[in-house]
NUVOLO-364410 format. One record per residue: residue in three letters; x negated, y, z of N, C-alpha, C in turn. Coordinates in pm, whole numbers, plus 32768, in hexadecimal, padded with zeros to 4 digits. Each point is the difference from the previous one (the first is absolute). Layout:
ALAXYZXYZXYZ ...
! end
This chain:
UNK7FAB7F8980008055807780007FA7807C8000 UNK8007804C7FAC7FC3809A80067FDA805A8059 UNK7FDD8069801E801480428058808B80627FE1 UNK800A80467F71808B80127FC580817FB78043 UNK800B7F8A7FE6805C7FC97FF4801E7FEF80A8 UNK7F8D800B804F801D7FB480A37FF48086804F UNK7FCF80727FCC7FF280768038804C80747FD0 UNK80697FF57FBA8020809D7FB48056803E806E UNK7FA7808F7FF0803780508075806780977FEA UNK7FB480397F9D802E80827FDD804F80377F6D UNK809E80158030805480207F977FF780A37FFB UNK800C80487F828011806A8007809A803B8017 UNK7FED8090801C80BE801A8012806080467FBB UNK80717FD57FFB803A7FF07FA1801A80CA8008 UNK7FE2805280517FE980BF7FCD7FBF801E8094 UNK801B807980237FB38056804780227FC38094 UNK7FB77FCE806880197FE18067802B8049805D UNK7FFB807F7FFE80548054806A805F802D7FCC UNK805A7FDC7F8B807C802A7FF680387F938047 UNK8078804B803180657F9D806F7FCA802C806F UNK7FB68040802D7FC2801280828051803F8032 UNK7FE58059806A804F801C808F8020808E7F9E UNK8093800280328053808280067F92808C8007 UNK803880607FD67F9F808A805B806480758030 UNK7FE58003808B8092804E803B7FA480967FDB UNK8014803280A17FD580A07FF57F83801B7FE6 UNK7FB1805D7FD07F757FF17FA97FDC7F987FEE UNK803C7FAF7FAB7FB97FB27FB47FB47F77804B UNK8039801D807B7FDA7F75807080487F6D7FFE UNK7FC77FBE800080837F747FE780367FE0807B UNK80A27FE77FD880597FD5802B80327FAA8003 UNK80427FB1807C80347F697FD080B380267FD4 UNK7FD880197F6D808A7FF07FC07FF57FBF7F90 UNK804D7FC07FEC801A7FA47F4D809F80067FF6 UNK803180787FAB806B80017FDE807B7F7B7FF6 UNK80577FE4804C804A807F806A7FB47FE9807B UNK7FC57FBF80117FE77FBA808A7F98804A802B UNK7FEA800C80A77F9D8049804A802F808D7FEB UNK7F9F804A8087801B808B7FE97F82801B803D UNK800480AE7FE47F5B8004803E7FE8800980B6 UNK7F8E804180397FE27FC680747FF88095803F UNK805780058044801B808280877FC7801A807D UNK7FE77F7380407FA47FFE805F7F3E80197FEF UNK7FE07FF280657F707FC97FF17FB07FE17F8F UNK7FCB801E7FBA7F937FD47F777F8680038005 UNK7FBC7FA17FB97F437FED80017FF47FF97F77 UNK801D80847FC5800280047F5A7F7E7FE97FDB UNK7F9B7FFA80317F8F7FB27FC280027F797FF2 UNK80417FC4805F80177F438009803D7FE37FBC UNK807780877FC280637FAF7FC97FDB801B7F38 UNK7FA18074801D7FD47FDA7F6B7FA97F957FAF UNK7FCA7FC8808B7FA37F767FE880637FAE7FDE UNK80797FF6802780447FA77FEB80977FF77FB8 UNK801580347F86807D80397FE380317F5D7FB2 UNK7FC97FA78019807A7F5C7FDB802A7FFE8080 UNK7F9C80078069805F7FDF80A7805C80408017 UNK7FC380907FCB806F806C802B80A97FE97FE2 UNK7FFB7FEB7F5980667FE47F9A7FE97F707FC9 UNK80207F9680317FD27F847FCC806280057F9C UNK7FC77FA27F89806E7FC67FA6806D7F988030 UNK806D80427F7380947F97803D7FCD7F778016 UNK7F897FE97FCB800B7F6F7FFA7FDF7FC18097 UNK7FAB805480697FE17FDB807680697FE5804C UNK7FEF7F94806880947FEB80317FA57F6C807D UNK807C804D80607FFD7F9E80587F90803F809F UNK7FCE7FC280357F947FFF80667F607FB07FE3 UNK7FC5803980017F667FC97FC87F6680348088 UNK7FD97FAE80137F86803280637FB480957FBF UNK7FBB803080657FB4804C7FAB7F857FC57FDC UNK7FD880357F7D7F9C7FD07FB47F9B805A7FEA UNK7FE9805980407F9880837FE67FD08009807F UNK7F8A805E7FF07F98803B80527F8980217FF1 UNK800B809780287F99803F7FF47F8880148056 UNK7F7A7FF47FB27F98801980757FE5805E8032 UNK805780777FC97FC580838021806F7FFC807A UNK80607F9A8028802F7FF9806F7FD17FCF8091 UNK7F7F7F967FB2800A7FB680977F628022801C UNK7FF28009809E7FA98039803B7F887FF57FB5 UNK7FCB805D80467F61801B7FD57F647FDF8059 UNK7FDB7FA280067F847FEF80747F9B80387FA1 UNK7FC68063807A7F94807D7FC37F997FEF8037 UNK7F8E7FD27FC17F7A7FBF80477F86803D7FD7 UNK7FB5801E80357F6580247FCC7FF97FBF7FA9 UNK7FE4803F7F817FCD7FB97F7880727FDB7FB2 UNK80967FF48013803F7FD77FCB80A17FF5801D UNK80737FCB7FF0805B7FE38015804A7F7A7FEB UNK808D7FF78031803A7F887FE7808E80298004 UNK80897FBA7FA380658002803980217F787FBB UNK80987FCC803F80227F877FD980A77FE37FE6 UNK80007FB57FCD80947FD47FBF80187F68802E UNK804D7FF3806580037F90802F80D47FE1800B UNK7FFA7F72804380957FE78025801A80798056 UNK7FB6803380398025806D8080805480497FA4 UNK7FCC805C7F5D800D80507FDD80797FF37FA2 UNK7FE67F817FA6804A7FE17FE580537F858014 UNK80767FFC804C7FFD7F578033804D7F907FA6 UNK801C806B7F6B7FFF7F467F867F867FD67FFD UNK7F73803A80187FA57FD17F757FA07FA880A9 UNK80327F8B80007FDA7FAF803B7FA97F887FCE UNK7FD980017F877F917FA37FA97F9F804A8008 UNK7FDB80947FEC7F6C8023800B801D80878030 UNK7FA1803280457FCF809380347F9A80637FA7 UNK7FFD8061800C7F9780797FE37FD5803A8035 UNK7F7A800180047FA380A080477FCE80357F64 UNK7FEE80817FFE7FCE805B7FE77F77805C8027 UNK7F9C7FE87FC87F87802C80647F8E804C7FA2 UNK7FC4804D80687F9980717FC47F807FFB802E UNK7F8F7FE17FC47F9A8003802C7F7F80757FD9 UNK7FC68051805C7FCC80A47FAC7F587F85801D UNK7FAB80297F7A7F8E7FC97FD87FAF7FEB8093 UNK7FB77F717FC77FDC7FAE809180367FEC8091 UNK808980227FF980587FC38083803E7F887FC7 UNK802C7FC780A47FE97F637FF5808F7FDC8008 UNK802C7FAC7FE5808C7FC080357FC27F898037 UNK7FFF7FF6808C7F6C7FAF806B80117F747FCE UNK7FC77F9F80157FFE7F6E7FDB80637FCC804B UNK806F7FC47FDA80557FC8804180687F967F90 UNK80317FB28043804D7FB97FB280AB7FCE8056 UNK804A7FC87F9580A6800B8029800F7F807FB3 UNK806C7FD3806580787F888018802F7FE57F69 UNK8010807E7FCE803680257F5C7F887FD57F8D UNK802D7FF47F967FB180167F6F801D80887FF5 UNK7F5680537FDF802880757FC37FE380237F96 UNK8055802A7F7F7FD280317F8C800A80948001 UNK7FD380167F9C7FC5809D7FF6802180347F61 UNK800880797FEB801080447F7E7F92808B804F UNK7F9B80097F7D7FC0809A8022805E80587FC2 UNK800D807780318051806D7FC47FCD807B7FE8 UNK7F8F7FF780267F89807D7FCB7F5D7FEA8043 UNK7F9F80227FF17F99800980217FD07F5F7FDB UNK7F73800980837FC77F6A80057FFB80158083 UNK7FD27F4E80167FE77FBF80867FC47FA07FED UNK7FAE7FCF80537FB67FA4802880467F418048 UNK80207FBB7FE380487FAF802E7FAF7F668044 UNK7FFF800980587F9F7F8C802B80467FA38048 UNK7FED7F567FF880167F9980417FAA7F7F8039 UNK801A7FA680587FE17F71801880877FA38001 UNK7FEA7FAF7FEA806B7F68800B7FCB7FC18074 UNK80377F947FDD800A7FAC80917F8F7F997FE2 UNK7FA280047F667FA87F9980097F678069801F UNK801B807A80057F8A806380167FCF80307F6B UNK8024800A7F958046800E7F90801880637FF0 UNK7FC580877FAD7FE5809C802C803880357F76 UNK80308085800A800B80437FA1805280967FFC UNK7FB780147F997FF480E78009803480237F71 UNK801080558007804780507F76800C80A0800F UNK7FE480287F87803A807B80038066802E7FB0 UNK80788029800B809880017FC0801C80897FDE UNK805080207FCB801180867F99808D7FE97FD9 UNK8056807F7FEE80A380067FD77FFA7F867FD3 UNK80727FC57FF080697FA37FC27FA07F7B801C UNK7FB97FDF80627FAB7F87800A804F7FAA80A4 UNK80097FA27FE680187FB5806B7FE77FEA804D UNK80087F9880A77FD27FCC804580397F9F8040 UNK800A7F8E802D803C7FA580727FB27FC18050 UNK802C800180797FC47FA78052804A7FAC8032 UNK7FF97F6E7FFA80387FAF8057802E802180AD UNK80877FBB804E7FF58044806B7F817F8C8045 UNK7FEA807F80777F967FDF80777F5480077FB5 UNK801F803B7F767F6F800E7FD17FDE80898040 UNK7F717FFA80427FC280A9802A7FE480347FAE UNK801E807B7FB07FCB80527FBD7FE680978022 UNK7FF580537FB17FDE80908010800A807A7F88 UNK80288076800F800880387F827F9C807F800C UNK7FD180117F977FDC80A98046800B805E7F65 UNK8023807D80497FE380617F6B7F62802F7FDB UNK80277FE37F7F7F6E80487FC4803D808A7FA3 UNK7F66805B7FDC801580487FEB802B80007F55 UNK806080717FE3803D801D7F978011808D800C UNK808280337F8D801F806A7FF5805C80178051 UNK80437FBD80578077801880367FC47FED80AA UNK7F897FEA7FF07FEB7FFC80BA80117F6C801D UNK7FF47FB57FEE7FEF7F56802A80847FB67FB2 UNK80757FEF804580387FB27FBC80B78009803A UNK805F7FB97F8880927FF78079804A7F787F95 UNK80137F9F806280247F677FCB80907FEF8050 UNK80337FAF7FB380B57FD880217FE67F438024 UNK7FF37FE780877FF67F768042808A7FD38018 UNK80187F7C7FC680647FBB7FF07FEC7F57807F UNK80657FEC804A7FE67F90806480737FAC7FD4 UNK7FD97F91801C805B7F877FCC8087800C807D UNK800D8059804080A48003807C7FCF80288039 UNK80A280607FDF80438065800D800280718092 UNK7FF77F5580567FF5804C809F7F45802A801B UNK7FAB800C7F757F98800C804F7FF1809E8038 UNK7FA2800680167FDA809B80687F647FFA801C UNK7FD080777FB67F9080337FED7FBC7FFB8082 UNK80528030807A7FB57FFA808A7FF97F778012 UNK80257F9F7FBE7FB57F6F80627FB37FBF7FCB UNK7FB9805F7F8A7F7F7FD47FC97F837FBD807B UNK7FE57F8B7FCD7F8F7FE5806C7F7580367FDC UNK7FEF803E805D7F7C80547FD07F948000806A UNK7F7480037FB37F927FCF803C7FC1803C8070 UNK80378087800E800080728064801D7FC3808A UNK80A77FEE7FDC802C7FFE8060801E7F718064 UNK7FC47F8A7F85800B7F9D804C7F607FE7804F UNK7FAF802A80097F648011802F800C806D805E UNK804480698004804C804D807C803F7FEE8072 UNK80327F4D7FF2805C7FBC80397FB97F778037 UNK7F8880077FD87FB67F7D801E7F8D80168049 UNK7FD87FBA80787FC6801F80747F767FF67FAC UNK7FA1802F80637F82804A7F957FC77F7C801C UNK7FE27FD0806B7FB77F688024803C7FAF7F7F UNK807680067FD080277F8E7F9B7FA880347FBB UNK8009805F7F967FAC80447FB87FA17FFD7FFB UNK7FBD7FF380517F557FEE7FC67FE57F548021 UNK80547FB680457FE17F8D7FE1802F7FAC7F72 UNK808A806E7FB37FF27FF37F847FAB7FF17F94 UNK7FB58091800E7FB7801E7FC27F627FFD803A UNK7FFE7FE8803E7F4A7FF080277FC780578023 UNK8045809980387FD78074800B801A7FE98081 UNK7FA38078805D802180508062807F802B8010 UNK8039800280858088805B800C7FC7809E7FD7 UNK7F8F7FF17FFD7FAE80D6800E80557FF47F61 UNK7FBD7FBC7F94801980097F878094802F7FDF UNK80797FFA8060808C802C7FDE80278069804F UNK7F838062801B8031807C80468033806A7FC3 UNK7FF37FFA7F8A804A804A7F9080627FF77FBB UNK80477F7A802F80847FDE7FBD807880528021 UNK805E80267FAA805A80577FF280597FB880B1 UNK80518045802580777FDA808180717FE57FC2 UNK7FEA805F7F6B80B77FDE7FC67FD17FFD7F7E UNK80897FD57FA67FDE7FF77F757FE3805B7FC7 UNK7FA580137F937FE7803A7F92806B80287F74 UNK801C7FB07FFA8081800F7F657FB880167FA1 UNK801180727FFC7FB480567F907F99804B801B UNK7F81803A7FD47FA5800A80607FAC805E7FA1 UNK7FB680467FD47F55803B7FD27FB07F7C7FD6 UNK7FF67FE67FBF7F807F867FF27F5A80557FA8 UNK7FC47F7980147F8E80207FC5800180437F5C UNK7FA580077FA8800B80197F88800C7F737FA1 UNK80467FD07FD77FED7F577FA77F6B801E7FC6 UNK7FA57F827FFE7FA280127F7F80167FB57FA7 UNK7F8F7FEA7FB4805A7F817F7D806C7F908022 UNK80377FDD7F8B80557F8D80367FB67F917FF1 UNK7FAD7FD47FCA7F997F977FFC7FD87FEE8083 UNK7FF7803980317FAB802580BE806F7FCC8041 UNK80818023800080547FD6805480647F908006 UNK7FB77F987F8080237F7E7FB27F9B7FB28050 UNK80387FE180A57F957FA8805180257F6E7FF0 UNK7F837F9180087FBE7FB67FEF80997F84804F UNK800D8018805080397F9D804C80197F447F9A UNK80617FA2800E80227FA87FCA7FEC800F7F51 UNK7FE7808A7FB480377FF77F7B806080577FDB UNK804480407F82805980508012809A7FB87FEC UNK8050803A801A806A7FA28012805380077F6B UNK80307F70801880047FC87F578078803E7FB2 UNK805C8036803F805D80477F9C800780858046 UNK7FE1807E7F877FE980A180358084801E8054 UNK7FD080688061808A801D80168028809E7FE3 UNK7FC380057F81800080927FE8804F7FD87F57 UNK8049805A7FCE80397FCF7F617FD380AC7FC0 UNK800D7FF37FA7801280A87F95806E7FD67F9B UNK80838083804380737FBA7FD1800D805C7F8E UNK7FE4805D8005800E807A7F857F757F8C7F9B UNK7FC17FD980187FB07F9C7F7C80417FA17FCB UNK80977FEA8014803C7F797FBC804D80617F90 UNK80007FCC7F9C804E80157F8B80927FF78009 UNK804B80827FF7807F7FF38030807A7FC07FAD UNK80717FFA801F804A7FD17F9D804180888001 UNK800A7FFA7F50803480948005807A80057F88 UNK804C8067802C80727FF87FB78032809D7FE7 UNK80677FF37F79802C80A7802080048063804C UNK803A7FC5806A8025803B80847FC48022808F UNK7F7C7FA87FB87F8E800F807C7FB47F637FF4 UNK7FDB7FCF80737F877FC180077FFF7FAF80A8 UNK7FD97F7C7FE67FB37FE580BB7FA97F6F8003 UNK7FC2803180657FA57FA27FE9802B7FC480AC UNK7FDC7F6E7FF0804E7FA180667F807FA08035 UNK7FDB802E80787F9B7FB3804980187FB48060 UNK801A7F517FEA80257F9D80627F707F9D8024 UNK801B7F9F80397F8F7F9980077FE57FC77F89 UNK805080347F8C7FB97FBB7F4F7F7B80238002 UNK7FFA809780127FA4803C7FC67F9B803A80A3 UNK80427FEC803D7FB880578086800E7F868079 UNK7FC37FA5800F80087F8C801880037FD780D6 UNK7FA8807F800E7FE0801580A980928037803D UNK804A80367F9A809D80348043806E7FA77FCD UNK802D7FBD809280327F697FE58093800B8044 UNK8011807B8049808A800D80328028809D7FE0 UNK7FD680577F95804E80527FCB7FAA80467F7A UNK808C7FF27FAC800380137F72801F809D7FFF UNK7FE1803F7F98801480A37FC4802480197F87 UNK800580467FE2804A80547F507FE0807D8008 UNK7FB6804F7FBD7FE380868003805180287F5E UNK807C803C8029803980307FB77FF9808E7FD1 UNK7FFD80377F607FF180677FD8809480287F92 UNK805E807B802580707FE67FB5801580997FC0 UNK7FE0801B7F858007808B7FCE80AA80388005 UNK7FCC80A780048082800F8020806A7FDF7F80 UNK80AD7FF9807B805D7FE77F8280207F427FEA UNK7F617FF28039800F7F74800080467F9D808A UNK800F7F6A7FF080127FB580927FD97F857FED UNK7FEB7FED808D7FDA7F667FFC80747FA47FFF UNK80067FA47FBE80587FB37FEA80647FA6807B UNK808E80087FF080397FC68051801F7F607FF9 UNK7FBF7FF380727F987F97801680457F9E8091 UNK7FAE7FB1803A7FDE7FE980C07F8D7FBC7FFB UNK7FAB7FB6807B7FB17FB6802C804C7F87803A UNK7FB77F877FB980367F86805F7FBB7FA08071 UNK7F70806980137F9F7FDF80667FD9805B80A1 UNK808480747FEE7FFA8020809B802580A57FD4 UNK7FF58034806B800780967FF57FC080407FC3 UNK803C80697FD27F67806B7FCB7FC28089803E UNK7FB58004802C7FB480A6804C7FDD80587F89 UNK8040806D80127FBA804A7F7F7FB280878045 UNK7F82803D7FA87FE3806580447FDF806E7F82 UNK8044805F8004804980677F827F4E806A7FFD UNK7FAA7FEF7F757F9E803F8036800880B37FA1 UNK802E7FE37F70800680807FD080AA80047FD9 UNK803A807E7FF280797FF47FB9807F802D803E UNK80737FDA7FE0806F8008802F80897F6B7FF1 UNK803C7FDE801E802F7F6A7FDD809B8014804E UNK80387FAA7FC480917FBD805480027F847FE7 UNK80277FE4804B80447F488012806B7FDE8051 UNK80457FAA7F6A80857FEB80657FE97F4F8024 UNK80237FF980857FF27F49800E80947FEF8018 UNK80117F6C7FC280647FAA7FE280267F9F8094 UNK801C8013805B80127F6C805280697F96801A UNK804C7FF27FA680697FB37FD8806D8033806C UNK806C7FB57FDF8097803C80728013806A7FB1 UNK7FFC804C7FA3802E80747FA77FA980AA805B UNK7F727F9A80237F9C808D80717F9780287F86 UNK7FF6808680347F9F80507F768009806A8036 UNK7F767FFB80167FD880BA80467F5C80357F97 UNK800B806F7FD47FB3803C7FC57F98806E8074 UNK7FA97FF87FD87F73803280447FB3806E7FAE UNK7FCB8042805B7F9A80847F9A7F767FE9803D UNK7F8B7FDD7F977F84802C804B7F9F80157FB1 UNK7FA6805580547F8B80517FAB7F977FC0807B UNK7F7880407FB17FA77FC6800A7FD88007809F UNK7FBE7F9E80387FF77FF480A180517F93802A UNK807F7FFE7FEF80837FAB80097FE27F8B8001 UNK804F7FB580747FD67F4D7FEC80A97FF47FE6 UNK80097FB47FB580707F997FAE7FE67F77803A UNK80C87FAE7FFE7FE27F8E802580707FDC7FCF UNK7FEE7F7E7FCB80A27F9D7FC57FD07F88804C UNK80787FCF802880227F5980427FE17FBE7FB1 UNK7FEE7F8080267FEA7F7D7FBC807580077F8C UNK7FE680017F7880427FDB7F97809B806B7FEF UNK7FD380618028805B80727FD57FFA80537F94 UNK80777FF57F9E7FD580677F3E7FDF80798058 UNK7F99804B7FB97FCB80737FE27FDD802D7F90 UNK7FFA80967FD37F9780457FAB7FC0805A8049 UNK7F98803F7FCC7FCF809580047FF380457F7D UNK803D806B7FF9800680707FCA7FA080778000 UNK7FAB80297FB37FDA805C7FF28058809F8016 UNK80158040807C802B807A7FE87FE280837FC5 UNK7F5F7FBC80147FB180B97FCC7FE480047FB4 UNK7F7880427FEC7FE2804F7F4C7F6D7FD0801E UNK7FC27FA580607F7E7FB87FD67FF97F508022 UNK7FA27FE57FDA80097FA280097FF27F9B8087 UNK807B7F8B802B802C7FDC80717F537FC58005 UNK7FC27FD380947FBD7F81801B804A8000808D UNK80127F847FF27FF17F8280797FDF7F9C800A UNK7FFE7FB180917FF27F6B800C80427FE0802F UNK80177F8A7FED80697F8980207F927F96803E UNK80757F9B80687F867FD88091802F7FAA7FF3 UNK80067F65804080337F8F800F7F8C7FA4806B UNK804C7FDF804A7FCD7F8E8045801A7F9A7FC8 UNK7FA37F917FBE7FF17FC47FB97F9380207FAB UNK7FB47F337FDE7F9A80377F9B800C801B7F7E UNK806E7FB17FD9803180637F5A8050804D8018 UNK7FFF804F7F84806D80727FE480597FA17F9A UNK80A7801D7FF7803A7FC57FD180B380868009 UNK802D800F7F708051802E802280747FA17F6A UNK807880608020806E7FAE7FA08030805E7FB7 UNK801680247F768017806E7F9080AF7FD28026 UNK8042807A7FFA80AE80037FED801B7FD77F53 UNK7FA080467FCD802B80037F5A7FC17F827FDF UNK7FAE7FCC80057FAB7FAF7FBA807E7F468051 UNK801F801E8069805E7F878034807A80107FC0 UNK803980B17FBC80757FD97FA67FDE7FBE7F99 UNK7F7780417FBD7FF47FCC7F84800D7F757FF3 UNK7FA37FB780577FD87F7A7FF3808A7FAA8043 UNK80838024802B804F7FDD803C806B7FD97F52 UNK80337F697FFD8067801D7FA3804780467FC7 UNK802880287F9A805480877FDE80998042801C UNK80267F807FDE80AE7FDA801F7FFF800380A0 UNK7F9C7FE78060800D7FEA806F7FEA80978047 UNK7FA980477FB07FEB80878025807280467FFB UNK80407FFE7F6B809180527FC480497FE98071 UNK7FFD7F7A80368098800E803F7FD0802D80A5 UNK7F96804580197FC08040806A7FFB80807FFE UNK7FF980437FA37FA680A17FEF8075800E7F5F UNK80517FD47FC2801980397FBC7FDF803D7F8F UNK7F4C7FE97FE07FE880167F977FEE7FAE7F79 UNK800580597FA380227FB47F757F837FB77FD5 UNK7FEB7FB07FB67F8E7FAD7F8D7FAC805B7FFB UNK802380687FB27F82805B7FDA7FB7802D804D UNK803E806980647FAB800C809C7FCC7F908016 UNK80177F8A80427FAF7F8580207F917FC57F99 UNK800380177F897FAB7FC37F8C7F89806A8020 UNK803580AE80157F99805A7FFD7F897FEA8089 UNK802A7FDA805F7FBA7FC480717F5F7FC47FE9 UNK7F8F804D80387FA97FB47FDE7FEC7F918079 UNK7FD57F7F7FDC7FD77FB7805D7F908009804F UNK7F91803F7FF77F998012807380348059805E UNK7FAC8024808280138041804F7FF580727FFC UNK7F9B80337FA87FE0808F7FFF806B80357FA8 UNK8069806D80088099803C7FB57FD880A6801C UNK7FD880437F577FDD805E800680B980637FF2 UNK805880388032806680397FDF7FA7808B7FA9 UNK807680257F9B7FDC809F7FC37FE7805E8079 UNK7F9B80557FCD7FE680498060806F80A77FDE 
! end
């Protein structure tokens, strides 16, 4: 099977994506009205929130029913502000559907550390600007370093120790979007090397290690997090000797795969096919020009995490019982659909959408709406949907369905 035929993602749209949008009451502000229905809003207003969002505001007739929420923003949830850097996170706390995987968000300014520590979780990684330094061991003593740059990967198995640090660039070190295999994780219960040697009587300690108790008079009392570090020197230097390096990278370059590309945009899809060390979550880095959408579609291998990086978008999700709630999000925004719920995304703006799409699981796997009419009997379709021969003959059978733009 192709990658075409097992991957088609992006239909173009059928005219301008913000027509139909939200009403505009007094200057030109949107309103939740759609003739006759709704009226505008008298009380209280956060006319900036509500211009981020004029499908929530004014959803289409077609939304109906009660639906979880499916959005969230990072510019909502707290901020931990650290020497050298920052952190915030997207968890069940924040949002309490997206219970298959969590998000942090994190900033590292050139040569600060995100300290050596490791978690209960698998963590993958997307760079989102700058570089960093990425270093590990396994459990056979099995070593390995990298240095990563926008759109480049990372995973670590859970309970592997690793470490990140920024190097220098144009932007001041670095800022990466960390993805955990569930939902309930939390950035504070990172186990970290600080603070568990903080916690351990010094006599253990040097009978650990063969040192003097004098030798740990300098150890931190509390954790580090994020910290000032040294300057990196080569990466050759910091590619130590231990067991060998470990046999599958855990670093990928996802912007280096050849995308599948179509009218309407483009994505390139990094699972354990091709990226072999990330064994419990799959990605899609989706690109959707404006005007265009991604095809209405679902997943039949678990939820999806999305994290909205340039653009503007809507999505309406499907959850059977006659439920359909439409969503607005721009870039920052984490997105989430249930296990095997129709969706699209829509391009709203005037550049071009990117996102990713997340999955726990090691393949990516989704199901085309059009491509299951096509390939579905004909007579069996007609007496479903009502449409004639010709419509159904015009149907292409692969996955990828470019609509007129």
């Amino acid at each position: 099977m192709t990658d075409l035929s097992r991957r088609g993602l992006i239909a173009g749209a059928a005219g301008g994506a913000l027509l139909g949008g939200a009403a505009q009451g007094a200057a030109g502000a949107p309103a939740p009205i759609r003739e006759p229905d709704g009226a505008d809003i008298l009380g209280p207003k956060n006319p900036a929130r509500e211009a981020q969002d004029p499908f929530t505001l004014r959803p289409p007739k077609t939304d109906h029913g009660t639906m979880p929420n499916l959005k969230w923003s990072f510019a909502d949830s707290h901020m931990r502000l650290e020497e050298g850097g920052w952190a915030r996170q997207t968890t069940i706390r924040e949002l309490p559907i997206s219970k298959a995987m969590a998000g942090v968000n994190m900033r590292l300014k050139a040569d600060a550390v995100r300290e050596m520590h490791w978690h209960k979780e698998a963590e993958w990684s997307y760079m989102l600007k700058g570089r960093a330094r990425i270093t590990a061991v396994d459990q056979d003593g099995r070593t390995f370093a990298d240095d990563v740059s926008e759109g480049d990967l990372w995973y670590f198995p859970s309970g592997i120790p690793h470490s990140i640090q920024g190097l220098e660039s144009e932007i001041d070190g670095c800022e990466f979007l960390l993805v955990f295999d569930d939902g309930a994780f939390s950035e504070d219960s990172t186990f970290l090397i600080t603070d568990w040697l903080a916690h351990t009587p010094r006599d253990v300690l040097a009978k650990n290690f063969g040192l003097p108790e004098e030798a740990f008079a300098g150890l931190p009392k509390e954790e580090l997090y994020i910290f000032p570090g040294p300057k990196p020197g080569p990466l050759a230097a910091d590619r130590m000797g231990g067991a060998g390096p470990i046999p599958q990278s855990f670093s990928h370059r996802m912007l280096a795969q050849a995308p599948i590309r179509t009218r309407g945009g483009s994505v390139r899809i990094t699972d354990s096919t091709v990226f072999p060390a990330s064994k419990t979550i799959a990605a899609a880095l989706v690109e959707v020009e404006p005007g265009a959408m991604r095809e209405l579609h679902w997943h039949p291998n678990g939820d999806e995490w999305q994290y909205y990086i340039d653009g503007t978008a809507r999505m309406t999700v499907f959850g059977s019982e006659s439920k359909a709630r439409t969503f607005d999000y721009r870039a920052g925004d984490v997105g989430y659909v249930p296990f095997a719920m129709g969706h699209y995304i829509e391009n709203t703006g005037a550049t071009t959408l990117r996102f990713l799409e997340m999955f726990r699981s090691p393949t990516y796997a989704d199901v085309s709406l059009a491509q299951w009419v096509a390939l579905t009997p004909h007579a069996l379709v007609r007496a479903h949907l009502g449409l004639d021969e010709a419509a159904l003959g015009g149907l292409p059978t692969g996955k990828v369905q470019v609509l007129p733009g």
